[in-house]
KEKOLMAR-838261 format. One line per 10 residues: number of its first residue (from 1); their letters; for each residue z, x, y of N, C-alpha, C. Coordinates in pm, 1 decimal. Each point is the difference from the previous one (the first is absolute). Example, Ala and Ser with C-alpha at 12.3 -4.5 7.8 and 13.67 -1.06 7.14 Angstrom:
BEGIN
1 = AS = 780.0/1319.0/-569.0/0.0/-89.0/119.0/0.0/90.0/120.0  -72.0/-35.0/105.0/6.0/82.0/119.0/73.0/-77.0/109.0
This chain:
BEGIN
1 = XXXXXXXXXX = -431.5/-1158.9/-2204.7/91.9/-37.2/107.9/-37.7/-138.1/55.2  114.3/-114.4/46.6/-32.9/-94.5/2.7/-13.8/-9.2/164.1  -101.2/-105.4/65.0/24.2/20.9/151.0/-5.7/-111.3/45.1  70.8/0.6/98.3/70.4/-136.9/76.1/-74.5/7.5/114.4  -74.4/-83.9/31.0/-43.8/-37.9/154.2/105.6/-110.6/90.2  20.8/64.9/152.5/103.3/-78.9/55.7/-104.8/-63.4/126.2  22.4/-121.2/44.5/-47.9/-52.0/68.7/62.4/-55.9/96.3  67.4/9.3/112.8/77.6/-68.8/91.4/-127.4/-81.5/125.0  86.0/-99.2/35.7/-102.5/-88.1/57.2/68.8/-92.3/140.4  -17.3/2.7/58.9/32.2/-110.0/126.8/-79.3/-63.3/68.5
11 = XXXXXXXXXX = -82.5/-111.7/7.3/-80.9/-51.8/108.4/-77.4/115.6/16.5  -105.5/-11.4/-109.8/-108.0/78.4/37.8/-71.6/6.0/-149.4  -38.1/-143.6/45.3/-111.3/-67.7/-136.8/-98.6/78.9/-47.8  -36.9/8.4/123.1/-160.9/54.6/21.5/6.3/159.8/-104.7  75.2/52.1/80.8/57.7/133.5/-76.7/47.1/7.7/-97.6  74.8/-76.6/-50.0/22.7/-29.9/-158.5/-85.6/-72.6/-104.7  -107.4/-44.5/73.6/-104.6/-26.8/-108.0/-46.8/137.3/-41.5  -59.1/88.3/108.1/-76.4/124.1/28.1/14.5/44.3/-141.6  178.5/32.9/-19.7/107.8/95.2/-73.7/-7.6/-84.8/-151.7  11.9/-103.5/-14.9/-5.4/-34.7/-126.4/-156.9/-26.5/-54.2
21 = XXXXXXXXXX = -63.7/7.4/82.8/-191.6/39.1/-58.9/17.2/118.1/-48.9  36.4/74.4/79.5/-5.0/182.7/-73.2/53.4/15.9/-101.0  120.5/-54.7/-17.2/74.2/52.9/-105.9/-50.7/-86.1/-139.0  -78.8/-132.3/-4.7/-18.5/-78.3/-74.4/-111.7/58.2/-42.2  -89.5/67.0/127.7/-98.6/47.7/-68.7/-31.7/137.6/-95.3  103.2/20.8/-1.6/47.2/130.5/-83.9/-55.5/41.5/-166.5  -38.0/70.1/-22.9/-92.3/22.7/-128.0/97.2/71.2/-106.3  148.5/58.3/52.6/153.7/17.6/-66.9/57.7/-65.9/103.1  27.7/-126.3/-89.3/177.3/-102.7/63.0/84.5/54.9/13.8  90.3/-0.6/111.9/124.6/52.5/21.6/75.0/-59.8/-163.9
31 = XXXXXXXXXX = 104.8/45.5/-38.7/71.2/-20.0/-65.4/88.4/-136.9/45.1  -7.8/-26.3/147.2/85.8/-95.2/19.9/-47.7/-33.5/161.8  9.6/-116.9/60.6/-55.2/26.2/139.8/149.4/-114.5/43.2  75.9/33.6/111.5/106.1/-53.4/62.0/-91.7/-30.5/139.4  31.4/-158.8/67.2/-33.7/-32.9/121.1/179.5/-27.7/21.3  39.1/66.0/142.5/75.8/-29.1/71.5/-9.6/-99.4/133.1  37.1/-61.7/-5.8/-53.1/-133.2/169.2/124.5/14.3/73.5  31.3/-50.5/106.1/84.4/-7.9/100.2/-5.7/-125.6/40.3  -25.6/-118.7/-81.9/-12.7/-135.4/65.7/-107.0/24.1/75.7  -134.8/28.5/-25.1/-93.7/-80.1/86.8/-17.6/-108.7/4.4
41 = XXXXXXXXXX = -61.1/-24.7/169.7/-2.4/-117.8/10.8/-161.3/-32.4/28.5  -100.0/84.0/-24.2/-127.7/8.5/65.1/-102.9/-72.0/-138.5  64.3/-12.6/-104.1/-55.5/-3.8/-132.1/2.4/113.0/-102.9  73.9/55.5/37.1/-36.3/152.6/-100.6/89.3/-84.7/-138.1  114.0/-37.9/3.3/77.8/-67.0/-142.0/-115.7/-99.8/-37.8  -84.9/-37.3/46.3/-65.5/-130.6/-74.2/-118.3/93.3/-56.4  -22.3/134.9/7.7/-105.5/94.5/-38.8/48.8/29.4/-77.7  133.3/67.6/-5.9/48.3/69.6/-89.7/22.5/-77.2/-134.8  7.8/-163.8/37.4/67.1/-70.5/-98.7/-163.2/-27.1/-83.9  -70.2/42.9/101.0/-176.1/-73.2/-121.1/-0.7/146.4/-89.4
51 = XXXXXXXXXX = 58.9/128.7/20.2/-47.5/64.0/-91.7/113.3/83.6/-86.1  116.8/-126.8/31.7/137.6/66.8/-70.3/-4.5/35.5/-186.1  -138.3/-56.4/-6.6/-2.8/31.8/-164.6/-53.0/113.0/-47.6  -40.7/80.1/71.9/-19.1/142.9/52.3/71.7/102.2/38.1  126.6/-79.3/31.9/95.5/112.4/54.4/108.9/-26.9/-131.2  75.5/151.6/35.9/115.1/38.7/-97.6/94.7/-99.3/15.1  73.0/30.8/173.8/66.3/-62.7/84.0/-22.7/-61.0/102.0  85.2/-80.1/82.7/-67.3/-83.7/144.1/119.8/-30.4/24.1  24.7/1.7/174.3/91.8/-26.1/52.1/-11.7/-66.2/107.0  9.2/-87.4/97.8/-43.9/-42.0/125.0/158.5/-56.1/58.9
61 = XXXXXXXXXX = 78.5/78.5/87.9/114.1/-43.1/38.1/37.0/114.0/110.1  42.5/-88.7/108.7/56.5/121.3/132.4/91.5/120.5/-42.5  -74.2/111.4/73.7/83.2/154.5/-62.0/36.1/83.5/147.5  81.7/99.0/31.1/-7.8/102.5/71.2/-87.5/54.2/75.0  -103.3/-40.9/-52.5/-101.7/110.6/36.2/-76.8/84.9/-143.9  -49.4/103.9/89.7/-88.6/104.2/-87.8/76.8/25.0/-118.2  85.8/110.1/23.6/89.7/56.8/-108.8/57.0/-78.5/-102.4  86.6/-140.9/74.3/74.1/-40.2/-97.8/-153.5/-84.0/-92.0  -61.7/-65.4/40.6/-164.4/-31.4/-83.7/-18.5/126.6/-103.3  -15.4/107.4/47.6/-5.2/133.3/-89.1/76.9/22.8/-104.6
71 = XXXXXXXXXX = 99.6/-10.5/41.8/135.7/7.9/-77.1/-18.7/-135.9/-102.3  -17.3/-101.4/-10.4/15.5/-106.0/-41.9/-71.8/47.8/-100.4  -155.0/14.4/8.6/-114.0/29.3/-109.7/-2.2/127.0/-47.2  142.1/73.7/20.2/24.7/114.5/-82.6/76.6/-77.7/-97.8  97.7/-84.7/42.2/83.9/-77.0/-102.4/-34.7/-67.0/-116.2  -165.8/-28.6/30.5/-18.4/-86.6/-63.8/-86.8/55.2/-96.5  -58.0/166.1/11.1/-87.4/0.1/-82.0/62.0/92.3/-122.7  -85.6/8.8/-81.8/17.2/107.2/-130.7/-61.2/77.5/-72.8  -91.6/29.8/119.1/-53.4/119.0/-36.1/24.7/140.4/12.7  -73.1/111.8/-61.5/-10.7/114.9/70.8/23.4/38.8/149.3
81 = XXXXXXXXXX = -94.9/-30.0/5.9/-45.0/56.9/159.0/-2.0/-102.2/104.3  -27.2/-34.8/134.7/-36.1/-116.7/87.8/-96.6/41.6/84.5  -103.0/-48.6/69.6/-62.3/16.0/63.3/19.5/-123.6/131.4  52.3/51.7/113.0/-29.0/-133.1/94.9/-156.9/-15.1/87.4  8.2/-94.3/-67.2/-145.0/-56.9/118.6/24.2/-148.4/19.8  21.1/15.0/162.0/56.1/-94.6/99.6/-118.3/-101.2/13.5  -16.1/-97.8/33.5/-58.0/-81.9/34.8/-83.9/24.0/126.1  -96.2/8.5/-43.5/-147.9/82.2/98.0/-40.9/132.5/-61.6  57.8/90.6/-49.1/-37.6/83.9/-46.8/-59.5/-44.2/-148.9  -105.1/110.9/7.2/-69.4/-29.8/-162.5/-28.1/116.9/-77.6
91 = XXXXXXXXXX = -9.7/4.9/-137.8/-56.1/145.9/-91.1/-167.1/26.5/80.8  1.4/82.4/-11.9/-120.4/83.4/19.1/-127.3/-58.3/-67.2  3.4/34.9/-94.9/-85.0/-71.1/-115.2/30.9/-61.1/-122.0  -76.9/-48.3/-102.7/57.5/-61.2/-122.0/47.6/47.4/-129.7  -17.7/136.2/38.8/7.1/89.5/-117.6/161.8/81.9/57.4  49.6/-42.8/86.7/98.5/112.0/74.6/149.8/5.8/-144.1  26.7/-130.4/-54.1/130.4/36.5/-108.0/-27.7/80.2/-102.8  -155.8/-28.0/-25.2/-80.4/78.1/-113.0/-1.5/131.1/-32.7  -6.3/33.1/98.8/22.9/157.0/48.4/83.9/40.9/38.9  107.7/-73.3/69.7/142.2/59.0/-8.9/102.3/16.4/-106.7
101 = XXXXXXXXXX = -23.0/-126.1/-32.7/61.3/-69.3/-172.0/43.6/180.5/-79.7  -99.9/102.9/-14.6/6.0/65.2/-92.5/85.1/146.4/53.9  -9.6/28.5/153.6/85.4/98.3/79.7/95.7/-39.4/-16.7  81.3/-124.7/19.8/124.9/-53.9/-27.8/85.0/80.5/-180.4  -55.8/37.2/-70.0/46.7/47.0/-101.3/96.2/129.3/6.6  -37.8/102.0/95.0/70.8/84.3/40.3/119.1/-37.6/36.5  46.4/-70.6/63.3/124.3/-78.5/0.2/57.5/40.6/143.9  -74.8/48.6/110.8/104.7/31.5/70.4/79.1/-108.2/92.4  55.0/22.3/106.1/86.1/-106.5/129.9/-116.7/-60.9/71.8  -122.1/67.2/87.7/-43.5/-83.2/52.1/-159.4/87.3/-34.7
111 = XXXXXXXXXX = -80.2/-65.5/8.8/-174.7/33.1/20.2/-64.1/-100.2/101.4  -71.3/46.3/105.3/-24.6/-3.6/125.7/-205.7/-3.3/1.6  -5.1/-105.0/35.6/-194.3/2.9/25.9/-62.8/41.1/102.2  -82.7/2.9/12.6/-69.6/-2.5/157.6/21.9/-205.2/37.9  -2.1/-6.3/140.0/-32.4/-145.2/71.9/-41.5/2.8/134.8  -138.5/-109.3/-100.5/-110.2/-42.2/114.6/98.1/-7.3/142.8  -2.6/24.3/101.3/34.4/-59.1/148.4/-90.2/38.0/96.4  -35.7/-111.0/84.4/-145.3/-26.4/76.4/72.4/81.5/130.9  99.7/-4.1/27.1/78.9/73.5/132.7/22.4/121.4/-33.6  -35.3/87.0/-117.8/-22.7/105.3/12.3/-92.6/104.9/3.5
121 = XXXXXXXXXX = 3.5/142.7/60.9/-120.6/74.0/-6.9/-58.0/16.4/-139.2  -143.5/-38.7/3.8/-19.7/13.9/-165.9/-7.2/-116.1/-98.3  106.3/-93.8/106.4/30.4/-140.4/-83.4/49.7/12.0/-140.5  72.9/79.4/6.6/73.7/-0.7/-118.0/137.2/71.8/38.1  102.4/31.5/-144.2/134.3/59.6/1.3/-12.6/70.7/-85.0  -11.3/154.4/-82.4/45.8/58.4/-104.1/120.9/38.2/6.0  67.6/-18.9/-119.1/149.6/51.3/-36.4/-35.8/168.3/-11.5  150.5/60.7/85.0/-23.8/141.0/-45.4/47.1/36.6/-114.0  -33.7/109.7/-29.6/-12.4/65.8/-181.4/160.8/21.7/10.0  101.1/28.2/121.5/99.5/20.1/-25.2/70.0/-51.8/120.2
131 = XXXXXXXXXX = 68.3/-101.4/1.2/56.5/-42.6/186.5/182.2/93.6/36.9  3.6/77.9/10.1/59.8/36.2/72.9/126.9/-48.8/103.6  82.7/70.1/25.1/89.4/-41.3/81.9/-55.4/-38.3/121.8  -40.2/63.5/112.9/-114.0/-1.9/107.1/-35.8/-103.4/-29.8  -109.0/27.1/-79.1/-81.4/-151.7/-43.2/21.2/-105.9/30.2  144.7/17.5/-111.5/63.8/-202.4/-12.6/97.4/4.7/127.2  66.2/66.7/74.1/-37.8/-35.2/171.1/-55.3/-81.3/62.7  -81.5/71.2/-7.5/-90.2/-11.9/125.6/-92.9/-116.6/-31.2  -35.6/-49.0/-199.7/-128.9/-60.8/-44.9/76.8/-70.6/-72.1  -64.3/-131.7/-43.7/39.5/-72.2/-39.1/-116.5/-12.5/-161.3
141 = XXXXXXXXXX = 21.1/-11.8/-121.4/-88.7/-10.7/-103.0/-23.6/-139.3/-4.9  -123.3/-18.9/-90.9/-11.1/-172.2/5.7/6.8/-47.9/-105.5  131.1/-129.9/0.4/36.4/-15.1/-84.0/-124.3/-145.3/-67.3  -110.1/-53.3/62.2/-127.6/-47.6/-89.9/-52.5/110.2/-76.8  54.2/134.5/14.8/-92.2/54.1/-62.3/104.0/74.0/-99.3  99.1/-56.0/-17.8/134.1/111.7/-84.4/13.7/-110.3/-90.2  9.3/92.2/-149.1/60.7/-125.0/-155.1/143.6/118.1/43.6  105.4/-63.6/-3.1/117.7/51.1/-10.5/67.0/-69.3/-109.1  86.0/99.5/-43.9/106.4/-29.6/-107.9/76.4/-64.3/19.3  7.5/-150.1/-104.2/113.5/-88.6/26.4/85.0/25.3/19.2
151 = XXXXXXXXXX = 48.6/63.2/-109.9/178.3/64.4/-29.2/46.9/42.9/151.1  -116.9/93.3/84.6/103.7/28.2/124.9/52.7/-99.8/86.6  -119.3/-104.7/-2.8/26.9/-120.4/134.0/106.9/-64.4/-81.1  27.2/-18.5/-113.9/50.4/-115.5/-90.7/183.8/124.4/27.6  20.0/98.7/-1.9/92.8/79.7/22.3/66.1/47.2/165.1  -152.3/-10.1/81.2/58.6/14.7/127.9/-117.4/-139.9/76.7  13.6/-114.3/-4.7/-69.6/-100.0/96.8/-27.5/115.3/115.7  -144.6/-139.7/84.8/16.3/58.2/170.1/104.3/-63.2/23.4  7.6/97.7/121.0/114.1/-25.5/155.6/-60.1/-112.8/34.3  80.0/-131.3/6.3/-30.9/-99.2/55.0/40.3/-3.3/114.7
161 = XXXXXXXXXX = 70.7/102.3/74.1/32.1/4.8/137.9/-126.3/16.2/82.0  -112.3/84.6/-29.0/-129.8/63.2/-6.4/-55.6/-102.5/65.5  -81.3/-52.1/96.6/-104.3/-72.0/13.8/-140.1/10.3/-81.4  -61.6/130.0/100.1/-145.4/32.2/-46.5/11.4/185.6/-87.0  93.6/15.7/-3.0/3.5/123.0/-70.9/88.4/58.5/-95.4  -2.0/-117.2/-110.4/93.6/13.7/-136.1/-82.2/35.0/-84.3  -92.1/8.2/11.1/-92.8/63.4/-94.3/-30.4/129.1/-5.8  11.1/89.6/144.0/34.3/111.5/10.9/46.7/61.0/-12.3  142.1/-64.0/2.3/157.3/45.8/-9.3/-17.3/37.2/-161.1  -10.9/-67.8/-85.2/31.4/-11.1/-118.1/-119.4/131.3/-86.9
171 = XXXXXXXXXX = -108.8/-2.0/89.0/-52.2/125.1/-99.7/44.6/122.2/92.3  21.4/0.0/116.1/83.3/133.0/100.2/153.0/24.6/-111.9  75.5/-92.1/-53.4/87.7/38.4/-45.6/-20.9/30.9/-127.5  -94.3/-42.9/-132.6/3.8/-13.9/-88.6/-54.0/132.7/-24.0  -145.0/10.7/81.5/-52.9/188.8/32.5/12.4/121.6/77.0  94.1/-26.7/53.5/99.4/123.2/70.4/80.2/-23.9/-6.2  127.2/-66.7/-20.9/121.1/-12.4/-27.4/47.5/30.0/-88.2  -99.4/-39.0/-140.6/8.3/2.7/-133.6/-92.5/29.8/-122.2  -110.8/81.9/117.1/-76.5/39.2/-113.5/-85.0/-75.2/-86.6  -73.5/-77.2/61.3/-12.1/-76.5/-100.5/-142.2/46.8/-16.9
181 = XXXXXXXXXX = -47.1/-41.9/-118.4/-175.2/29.2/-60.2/-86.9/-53.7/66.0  -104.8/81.8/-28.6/-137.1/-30.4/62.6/-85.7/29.0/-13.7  -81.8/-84.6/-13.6/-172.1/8.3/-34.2/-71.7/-62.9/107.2  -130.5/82.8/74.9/-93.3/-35.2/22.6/-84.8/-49.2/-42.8  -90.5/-154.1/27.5/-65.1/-9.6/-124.0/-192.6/-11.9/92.0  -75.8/43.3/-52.7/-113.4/-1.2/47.2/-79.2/-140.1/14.5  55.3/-86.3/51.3/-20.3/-156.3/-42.2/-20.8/-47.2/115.9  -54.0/-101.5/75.2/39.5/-53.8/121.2/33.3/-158.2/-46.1  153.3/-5.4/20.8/38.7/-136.2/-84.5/-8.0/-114.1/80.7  25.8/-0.3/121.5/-78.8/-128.0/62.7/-14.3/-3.9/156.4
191 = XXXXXXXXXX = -16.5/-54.1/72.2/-48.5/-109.2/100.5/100.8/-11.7/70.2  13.6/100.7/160.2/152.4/-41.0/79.4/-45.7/-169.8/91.3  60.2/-83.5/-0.7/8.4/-115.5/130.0/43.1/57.3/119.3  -52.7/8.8/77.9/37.1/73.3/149.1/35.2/-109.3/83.7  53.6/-138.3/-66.5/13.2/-64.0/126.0/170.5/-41.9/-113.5  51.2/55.4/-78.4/158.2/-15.2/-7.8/75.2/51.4/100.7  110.8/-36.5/-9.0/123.0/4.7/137.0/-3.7/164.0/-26.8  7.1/142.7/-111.7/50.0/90.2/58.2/-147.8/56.1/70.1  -105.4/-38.3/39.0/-107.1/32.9/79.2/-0.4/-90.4/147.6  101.4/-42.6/21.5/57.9/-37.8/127.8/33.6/86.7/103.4
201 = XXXXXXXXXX = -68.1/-4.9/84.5/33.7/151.4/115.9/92.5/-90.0/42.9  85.9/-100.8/26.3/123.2/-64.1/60.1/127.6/50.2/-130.1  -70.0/37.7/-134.6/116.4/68.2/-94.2/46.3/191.8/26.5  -119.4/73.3/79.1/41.1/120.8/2.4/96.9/41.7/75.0  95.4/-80.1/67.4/136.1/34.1/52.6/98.9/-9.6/-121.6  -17.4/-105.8/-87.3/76.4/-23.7/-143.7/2.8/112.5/-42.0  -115.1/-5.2/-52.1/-65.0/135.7/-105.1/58.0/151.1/25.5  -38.0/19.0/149.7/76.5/117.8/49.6/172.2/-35.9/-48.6  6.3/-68.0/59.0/166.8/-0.9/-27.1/84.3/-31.2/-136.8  -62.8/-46.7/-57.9/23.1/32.3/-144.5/-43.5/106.3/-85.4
211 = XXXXXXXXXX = -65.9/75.6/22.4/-7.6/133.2/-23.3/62.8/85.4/41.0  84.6/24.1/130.4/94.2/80.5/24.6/126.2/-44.3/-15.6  -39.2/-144.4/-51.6/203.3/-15.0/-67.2/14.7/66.1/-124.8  -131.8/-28.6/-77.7/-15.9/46.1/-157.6/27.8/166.0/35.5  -112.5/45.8/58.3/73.3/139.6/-0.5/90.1/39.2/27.9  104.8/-57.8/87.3/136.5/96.6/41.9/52.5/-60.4/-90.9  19.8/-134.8/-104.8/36.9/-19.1/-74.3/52.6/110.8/-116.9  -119.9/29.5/-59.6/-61.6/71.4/-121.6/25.4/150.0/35.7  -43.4/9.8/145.9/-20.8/236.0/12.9/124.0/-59.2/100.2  24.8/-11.9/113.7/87.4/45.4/120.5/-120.8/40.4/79.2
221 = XXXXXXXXXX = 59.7/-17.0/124.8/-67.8/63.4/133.0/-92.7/136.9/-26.4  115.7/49.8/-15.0/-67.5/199.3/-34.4/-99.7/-12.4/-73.0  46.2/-40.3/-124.2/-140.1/15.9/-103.9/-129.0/-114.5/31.5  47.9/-86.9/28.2/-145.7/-89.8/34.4/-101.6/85.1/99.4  120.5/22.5/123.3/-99.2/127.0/106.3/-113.2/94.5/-34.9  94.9/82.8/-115.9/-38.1/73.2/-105.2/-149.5/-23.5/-73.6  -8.3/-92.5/-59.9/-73.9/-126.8/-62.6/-83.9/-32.2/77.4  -10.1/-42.6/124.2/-110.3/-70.1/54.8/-20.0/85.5/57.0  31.6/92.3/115.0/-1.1/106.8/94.0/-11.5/-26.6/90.3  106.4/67.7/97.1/61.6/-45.3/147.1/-117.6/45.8/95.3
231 = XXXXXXXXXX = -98.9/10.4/-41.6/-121.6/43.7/89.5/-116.1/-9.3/8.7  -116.2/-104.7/76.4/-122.3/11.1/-54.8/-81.1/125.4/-113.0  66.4/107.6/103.7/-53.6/128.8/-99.2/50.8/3.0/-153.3  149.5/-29.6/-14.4/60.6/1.5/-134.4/-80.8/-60.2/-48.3  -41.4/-128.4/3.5/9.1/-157.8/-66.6/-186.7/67.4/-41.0  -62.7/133.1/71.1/-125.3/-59.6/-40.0/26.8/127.7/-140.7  78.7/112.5/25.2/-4.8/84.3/-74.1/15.9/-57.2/-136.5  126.2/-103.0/-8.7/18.8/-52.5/-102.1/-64.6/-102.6/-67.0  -92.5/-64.7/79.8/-107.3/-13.0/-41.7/-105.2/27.6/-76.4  -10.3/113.9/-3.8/-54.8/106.4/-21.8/12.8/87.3/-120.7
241 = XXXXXXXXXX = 166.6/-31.2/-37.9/62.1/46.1/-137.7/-33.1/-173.5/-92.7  -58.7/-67.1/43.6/-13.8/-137.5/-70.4/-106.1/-18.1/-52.3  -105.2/96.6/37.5/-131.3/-41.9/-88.8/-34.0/40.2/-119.4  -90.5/-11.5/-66.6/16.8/29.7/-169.6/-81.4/119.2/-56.9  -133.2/23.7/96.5/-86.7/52.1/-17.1/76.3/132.0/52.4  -8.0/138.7/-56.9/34.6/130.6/48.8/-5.3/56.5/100.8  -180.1/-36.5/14.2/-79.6/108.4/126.1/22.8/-98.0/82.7  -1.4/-140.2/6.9/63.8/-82.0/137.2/107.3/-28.6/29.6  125.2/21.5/-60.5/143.9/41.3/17.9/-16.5/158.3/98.5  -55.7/77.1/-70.7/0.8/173.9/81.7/-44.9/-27.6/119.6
251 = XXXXXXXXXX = -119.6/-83.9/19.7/-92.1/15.4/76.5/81.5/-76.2/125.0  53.5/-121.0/3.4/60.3/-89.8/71.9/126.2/80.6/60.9  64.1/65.7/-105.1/115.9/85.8/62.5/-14.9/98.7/99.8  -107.6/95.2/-74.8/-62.9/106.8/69.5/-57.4/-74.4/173.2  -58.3/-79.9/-26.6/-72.2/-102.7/140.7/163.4/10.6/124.1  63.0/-36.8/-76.1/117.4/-83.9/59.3/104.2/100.0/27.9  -1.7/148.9/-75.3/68.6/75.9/66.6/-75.9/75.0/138.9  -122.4/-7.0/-18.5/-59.0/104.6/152.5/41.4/-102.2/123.6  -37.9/-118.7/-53.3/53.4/-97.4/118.1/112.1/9.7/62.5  88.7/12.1/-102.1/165.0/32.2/56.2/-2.4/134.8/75.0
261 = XXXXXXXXXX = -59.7/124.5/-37.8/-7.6/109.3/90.4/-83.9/-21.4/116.0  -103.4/-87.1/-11.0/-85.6/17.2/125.6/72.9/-44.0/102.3  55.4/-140.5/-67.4/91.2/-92.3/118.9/134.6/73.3/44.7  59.0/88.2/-61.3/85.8/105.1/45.5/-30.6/56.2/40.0  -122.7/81.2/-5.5/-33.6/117.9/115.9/-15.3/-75.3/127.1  -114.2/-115.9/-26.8/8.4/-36.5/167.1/86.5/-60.1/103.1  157.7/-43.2/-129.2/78.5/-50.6/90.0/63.3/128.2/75.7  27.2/138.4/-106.4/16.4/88.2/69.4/-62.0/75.1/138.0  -129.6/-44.5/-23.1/-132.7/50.6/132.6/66.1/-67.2/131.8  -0.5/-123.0/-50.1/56.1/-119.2/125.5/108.1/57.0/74.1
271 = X = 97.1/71.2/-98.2/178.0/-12.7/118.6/-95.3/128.4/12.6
């Protein structure tokens, strides 16, 4: 399987050096590596242009934004699969295509890594063994850490309407809408940047709100309700139907139903 690395870039040199060390330093070459630019103006085109003999493709010209950049270096590539890693983000280690390179044979829609992130508990992200309706709700998968199948983006682009959450949209629809495949892969494929725009606490009014357009979009009112659950208590139960492991699915439920009786009896004690 052939694999396309996508690279989108705006004024943020520094970060796009980071991203093309990793990937250069790679011990299996992508099949193809695409840099997307947005007209920087900071020097990133005069970087890109010292190591354009390295790249598949190169582009440096004002775009939309995120998506339509995304969209562009779906256009442009021809491979298998794509992997985006944005400018600041990096692979994990040097061996990371090496070892993916050969899971890719199974052929499915998307396979999903673990990713490094310093803002999380643990400092890391694992993909679950199965994401769920709930899930893709409420969670967002990471797409540094997802090789997805051309054919779908190349058949359904992102929503360029999307600001910071077309990337969501597109595996929320592609894996609950439509079923699409999936593999977990035991890998941790790279390195989140915690200082890109969707780690902007001035973006989580966006974020929120593009997530509940996507859903009433896609389910309607009822079923999103349904879906996320109209109730702290729902939202943890279902939670709860989301984990992978048996005895901590039972165990979490079981937890989460006495709660619901305790907190009923004592609202009953109260009147």
């Amino acid at each position: 399987m052939r694999i396309s690395i996508i690279t989108i870039n705006h004024n943020n040199r520094e970060g796009l050096g980071r991203t093309l060390d990793s990937v250069f330093a790679q011990t299996r070459r992508p099949d193809e590596y695409i840099v997307i630019d947005g007209g920087s103006t900071d020097g990133g085109r005069a970087l890109i242009e010292s190591v354009s003999h390295r790249l598949t493709y190169w582009v440096s010209e004002p775009d939309g934004g995120i998506y339509p950049a995304m969209n562009k270096g779906v256009r442009a590539a021809t491979g298998d699969y794509a992997l985006f890693l944005n400018s600041g983000d990096v692979l994990s280690a040097p061996d990371v295509l090496e070892r993916v390179a050969p899971l890719l044979e199974s052929g499915k829609d998307f396979y999903i890594g673990g990713l490094l992130h310093a803002a999380r508990p643990g400092g890391r992200i694992d993909a679950p063994r199965s994401p769920g309706a709930h899930f893709m709700a409420c969670n967002t998968l990471s797409h540094q850490a997802a090789f997805i199948r051309l054919d779908l983006l190349r058949r359904r682009p992102y929503r360029e309407d999307l600001r910071i959450m077309g990337d969501w949209e597109q595996m929320f629809y592609e894996l609950i809408m439509r079923n699409a495949s999936y593999e977990r892969m035991e890998v941790t494929v790279a390195r989140f940047d915690t200082t890109g725009i969707s780690s902007w606490a001035s973006s989580e009014a966006t974020r929120e709100r593009e997530v509940c357009l996507v859903l009433e979009e896609h389910l309607g009112q009822r079923l999103t309700e349904a879906v996320k659950g109209r109730s702290r208590t729902e939202q943890k139960m279902l939670y709860a139907l989301d984990k992978d492991a048996p005895w901590e699915r039972n165990f979490k439920i079981l937890r989460n139903a006495l709660k619901l009786c305790l907190q009923t009896l004592l609202g009953k004690a109260r009147r």
